[in-house]
C-alpha positions in Angstrom: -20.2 76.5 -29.0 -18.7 74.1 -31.6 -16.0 73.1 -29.7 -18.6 72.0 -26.9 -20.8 70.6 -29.6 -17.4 68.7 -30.6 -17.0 67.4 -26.9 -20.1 66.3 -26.2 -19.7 64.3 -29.6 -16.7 62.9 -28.5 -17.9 62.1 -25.2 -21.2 60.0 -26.6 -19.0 58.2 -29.0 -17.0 57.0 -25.9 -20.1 56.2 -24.1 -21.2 53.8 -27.3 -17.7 52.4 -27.6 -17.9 51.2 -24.1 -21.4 50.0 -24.4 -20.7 48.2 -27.5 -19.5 44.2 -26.8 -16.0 43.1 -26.5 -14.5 41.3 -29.4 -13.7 37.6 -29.4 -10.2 39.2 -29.6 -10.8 41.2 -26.4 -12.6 38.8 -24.3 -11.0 36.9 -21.5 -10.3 33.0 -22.9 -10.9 31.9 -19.2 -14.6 33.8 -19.1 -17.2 31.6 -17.1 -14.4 29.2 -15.9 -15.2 28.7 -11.7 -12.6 27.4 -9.4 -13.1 25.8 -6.0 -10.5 25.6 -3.2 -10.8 23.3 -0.7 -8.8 20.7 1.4 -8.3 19.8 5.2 -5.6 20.9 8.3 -5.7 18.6 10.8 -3.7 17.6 13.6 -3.3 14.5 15.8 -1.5 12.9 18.8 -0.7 8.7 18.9 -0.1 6.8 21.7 1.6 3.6 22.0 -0.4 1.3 24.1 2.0 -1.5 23.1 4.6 -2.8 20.2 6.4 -6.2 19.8 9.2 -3.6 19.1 9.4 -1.6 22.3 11.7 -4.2 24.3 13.9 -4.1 21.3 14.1 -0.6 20.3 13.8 0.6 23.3 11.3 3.7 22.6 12.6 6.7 24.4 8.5 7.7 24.8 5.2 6.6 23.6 3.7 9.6 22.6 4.3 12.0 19.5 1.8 14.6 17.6 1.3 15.0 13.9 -0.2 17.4 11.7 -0.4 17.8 8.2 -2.9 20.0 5.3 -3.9 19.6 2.1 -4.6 21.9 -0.5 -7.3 21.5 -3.8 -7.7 23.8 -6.2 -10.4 22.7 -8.9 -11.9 24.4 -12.4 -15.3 24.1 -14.2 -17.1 24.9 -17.1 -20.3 23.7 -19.1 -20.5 25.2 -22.7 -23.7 26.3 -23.8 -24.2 22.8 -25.5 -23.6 20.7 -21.6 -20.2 19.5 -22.5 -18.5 20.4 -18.8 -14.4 20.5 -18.8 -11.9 21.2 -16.2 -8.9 20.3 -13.9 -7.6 19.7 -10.7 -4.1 20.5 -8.8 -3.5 19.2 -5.5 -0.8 20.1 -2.8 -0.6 17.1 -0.6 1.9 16.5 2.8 1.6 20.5 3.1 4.0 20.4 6.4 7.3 21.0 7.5 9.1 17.6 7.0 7.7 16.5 3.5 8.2 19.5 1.1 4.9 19.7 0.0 3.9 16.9 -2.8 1.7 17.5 -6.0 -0.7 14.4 -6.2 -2.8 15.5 -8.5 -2.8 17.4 -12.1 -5.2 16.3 -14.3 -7.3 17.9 -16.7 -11.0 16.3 -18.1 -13.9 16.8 -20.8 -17.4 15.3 -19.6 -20.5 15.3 -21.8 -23.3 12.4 -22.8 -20.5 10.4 -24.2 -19.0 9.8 -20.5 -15.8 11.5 -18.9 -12.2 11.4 -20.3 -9.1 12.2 -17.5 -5.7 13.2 -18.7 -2.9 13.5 -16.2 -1.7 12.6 -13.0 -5.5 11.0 -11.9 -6.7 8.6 -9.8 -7.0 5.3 -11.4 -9.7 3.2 -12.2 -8.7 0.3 -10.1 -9.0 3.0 -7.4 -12.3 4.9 -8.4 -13.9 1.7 -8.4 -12.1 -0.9 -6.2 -12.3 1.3 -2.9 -15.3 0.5 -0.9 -15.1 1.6 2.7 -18.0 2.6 4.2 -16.4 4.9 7.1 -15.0 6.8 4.3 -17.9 7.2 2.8 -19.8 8.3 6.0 -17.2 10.7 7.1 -17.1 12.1 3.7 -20.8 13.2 4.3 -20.3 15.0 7.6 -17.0 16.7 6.2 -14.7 14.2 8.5 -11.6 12.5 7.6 -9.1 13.2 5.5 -5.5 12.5 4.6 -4.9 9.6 7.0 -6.6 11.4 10.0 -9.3 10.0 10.9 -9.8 7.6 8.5 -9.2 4.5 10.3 -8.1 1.4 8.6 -7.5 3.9 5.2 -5.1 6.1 8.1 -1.0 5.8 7.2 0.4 4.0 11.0 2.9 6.6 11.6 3.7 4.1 14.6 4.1 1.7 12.4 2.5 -1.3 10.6 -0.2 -1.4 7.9 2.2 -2.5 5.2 0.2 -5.7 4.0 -3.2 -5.3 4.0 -5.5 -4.0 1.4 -8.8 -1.7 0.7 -8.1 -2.0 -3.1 -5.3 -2.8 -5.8 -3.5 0.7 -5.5 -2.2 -0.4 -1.5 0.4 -3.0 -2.1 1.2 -3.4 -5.8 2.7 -0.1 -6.3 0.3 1.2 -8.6 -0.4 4.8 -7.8 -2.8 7.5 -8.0 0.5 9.8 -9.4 1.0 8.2 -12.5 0.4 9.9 -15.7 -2.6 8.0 -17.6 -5.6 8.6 -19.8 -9.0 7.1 -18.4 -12.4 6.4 -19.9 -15.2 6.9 -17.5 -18.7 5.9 -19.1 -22.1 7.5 -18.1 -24.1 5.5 -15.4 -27.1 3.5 -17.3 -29.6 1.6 -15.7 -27.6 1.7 -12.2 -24.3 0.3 -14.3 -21.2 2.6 -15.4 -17.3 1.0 -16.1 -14.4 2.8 -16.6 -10.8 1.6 -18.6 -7.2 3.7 -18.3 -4.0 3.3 -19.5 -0.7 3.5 -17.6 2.6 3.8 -20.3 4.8 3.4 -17.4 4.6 3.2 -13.4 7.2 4.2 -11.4 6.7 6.7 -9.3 5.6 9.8 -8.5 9.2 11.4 -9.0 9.6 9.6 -12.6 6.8 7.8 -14.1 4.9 10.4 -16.8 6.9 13.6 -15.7 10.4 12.6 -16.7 10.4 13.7 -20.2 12.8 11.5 -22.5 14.0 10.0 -19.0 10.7 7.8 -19.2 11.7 6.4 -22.2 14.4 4.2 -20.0 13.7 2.4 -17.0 15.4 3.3 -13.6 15.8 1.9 -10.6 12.0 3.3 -9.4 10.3 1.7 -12.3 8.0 -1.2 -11.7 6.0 -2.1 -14.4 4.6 -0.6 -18.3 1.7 -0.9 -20.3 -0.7 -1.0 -17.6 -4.7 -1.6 -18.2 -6.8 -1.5 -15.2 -11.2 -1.7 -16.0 -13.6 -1.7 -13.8 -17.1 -2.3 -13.6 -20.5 -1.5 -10.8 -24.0 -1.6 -10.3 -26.1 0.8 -7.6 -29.3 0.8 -7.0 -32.2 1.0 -4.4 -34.4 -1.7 -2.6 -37.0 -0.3 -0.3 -34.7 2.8 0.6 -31.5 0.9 0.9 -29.0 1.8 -1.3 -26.8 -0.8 -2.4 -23.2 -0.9 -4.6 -21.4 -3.4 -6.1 -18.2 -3.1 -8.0 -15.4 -5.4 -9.5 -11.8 -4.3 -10.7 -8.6 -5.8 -12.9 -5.3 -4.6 -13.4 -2.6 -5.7 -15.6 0.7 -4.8 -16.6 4.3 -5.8 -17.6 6.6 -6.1 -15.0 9.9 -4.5 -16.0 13.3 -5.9 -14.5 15.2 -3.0 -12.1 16.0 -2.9 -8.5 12.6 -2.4 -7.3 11.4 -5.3 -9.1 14.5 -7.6 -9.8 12.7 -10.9 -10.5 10.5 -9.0 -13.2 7.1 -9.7 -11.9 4.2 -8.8 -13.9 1.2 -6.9 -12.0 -2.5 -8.8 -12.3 -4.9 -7.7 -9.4 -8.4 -8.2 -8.6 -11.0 -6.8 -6.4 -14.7 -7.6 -6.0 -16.7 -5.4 -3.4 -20.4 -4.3 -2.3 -21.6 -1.8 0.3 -25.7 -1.5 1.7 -26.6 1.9 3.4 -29.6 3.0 4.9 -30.5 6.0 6.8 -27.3 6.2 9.0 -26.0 3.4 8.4 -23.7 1.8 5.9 -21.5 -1.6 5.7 -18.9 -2.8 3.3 -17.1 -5.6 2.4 -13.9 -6.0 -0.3 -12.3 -8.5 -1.3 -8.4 -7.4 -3.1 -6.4 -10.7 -4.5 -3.0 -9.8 -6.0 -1.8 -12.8 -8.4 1.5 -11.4 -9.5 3.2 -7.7 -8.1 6.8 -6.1 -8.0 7.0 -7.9 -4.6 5.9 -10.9 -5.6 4.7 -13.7 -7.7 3.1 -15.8 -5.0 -0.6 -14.6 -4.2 -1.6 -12.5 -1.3 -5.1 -12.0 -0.6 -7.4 -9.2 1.5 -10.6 -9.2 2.7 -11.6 -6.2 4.6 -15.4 -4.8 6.4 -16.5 -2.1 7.7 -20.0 -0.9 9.9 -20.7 2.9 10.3 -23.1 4.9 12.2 -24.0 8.4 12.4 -26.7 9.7 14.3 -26.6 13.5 15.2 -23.4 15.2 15.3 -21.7 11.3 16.1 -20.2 8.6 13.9 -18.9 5.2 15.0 -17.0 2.4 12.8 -15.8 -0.7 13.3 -13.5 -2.0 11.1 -11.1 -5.7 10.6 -9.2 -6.5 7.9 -7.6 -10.4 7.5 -4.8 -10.9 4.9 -3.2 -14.2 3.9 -0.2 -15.1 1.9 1.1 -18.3 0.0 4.8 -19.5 1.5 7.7 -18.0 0.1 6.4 -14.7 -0.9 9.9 -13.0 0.5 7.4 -10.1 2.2 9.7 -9.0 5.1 8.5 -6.4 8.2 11.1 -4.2 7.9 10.8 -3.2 12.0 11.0 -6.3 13.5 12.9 -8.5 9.6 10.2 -11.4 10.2 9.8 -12.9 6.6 7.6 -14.4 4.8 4.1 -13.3 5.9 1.8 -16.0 6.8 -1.4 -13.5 8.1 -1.9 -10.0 9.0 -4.8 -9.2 10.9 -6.3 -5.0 11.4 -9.0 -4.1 13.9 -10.0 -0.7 14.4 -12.7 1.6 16.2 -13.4 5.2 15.2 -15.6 8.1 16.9 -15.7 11.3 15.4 -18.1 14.2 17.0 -18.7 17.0 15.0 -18.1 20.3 16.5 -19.1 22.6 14.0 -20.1 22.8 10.3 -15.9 21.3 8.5 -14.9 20.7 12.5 -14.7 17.4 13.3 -12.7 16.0 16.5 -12.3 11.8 16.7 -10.4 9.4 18.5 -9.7 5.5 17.2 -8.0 2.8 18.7 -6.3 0.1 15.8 -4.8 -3.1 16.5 -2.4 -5.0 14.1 -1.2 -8.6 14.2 1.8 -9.7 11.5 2.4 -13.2 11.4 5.5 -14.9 9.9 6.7 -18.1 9.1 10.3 -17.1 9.9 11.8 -14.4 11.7 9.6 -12.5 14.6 6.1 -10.8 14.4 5.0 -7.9 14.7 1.7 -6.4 16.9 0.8 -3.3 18.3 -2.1 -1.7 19.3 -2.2 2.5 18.8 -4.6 5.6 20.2 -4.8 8.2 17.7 -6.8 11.3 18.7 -7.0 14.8 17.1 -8.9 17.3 15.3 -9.5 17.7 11.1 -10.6 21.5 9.9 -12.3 20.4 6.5 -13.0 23.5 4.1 
């Protein structure tokens, strides 16, 4: 009897150990963290419907298919006083060719005060100088994605697109990869701004990840100490929503091979987009006063109208860029030099299959002009499907 009285004693003390609450040295540090994964596989096939280049190169076909994936994984938390923290990692160019890139590794504390980003994070020239209303649309039906798809914001892997501009990130080297700190303020009265700062760009492969090697310029460094701010305003008129947003960036320009003549970087961009219902339009304007390229001024003023009705959306897209003489810009397919004008048309459908299945086709035309040397124009097909989840 006492050595089941003795058991049973032993037993219930187990019972109210295990009932009892963990320690703060026992509990898991990650406890109410939540992570996300998402991205996009898609796939596509281009046709060449004709290229300045063909009689030149002589294409051996006019056809090829590409695919590529991408790869998010995102973590959240709000503390019991509504301060929300948390990171993101993303695996970009997940294919066969380019080794899988890391675009994104940034971690980020949001509360009343606003948000503040540190890492390898999008910056603020980007967050609030891209205005593109297909984007935007195919965003909300779970199209696009990584260049397919997404129509004048695509890569032309036939070639082309190396001038123009949505905002200051495109042509002035100043990347999405670099390792910053960014201010993001709260959103009063319709209005919200945002500031980062840049020690050095250079790269994804250098610039912020290079340890003591960032404390010396190399050949891939372009500029240091950058600052880019920007600034909107969205509101509502009668159940159209409108948005209007300005950027600056600024930065020394550092003397290597990639930007022998040390230019500095000073960028601007000014753009609004309406949307009702459906429907959505945008207009952006990108002037570059000084990049790595050069110090003469190139200028890019793109719209866009998008549709969507049912399972459907159509966009229409042009895009004119202009450059003062001797800005040395040279198209490195055909070696015309010295851009005078670069015009971008495009059309997009995209049809919804299913709830992250999207299918499109778009046809893009592209018009280089230079003042020496010979242009470049070609008109693509790109058609394929985008699995967004």
């Amino acid at each position: 009897m006492k050595k089941v009285l003795l058991g049973g004693t032993a037993l219930a003390a187990a019972a109210l150990v295990g009932a009892m609450p963990a320690s703060a040295a026992d509990a898991n540090v990650t406890s109410g963290l939540q992570m996300k994964i998402s991205g996009f596989i898609a796939s596509q096939a281009a046709l060449v419907i004709s290229d300045s280049r063909s009689d030149n190169e002589g294409f051996d076909r006019d056809y090829d298919f590409q695919t590529n994936a991408r790869l998010i994984f995102d973590v959240k938390n709000v503390t019991d006083s509504g301060l929300e923290y948390g990171g993101r990692i993303r695996f970009n160019s997940v294919n066969r060719k380019d080794n899988i890139k890391v675009t994104r590794t940034y971690v980020y504390v949001k509360g009343s005060f606003g948000t503040i980003t540190f890492g390898n994070a999008p910056t603020v020239a980007d967050d609030f100088g891209y205005i593109y209303a297909h984007d935007e649309l195919a965003s909300d039906i779970g199209a696009g994605g990584g260049d397919f798809g997404d129509l004048l914001d695509g890569d032309f892997p036939l070639g082309g697109g190396q001038f123009y501009s949505i905002d200051a990130t495109y042509l002035a080297g100043l990347t999405n990869e670099d390792t910053r700190i960014k201010y993001t303020s709260p959103t009063i009265n319709g209005f919200s701004f945002g500031v980062d700062f840049t020690p050095v760009v250079g790269g994804a492969d250098h610039a912020g990840n290079g340890g003591s090697n960032d404390l010396i310029n190399d050949d891939s460094t372009l500029y240091e100490n950058v600052v880019t701010g920007g600034l909107n305003w969205t509101g509502d008129f009668d159940g159209v929503n409108v948005l209007v947003a300005g950027t600056a960036a600024y930065g020394n320009g550092v003397t290597t091979n990639n930007n022998p003549e040390n230019h500095d970087l000073e960028a601007y961009t000014l753009g609004g987009r309406v949307k009702s219902g459906g429907i959505a339009a945008s207009v952006n304007w990108t002037h570059y006063s000084s990049i790595y390229l050069t110090s003469k001024s190139i200028d890019t003023i793109i719209g866009d109208v998008s549709y969507t009705w049912g399972p459907f959306l159509a966009s229409v897209s042009y895009a004119y860029t202009t450059a003062d003489k001797n800005n040395g810009l040279v198209q490195p397919d055909t070696g015309g030099t010295d851009l005078r004008d670069n015009h971008i048309a495009g059309v997009n459908l995209t049809y919804t299959v299913a709830p992250g299945l999207n299918t499109y086709a778009e046809v893009i035309y592209e018009k280089q002009n230079f003042r020496e040397g010979k242009d470049f124009e070609a008109a693509n097909l790109l058609t394929g499907i985008n699995l967004a989840f």
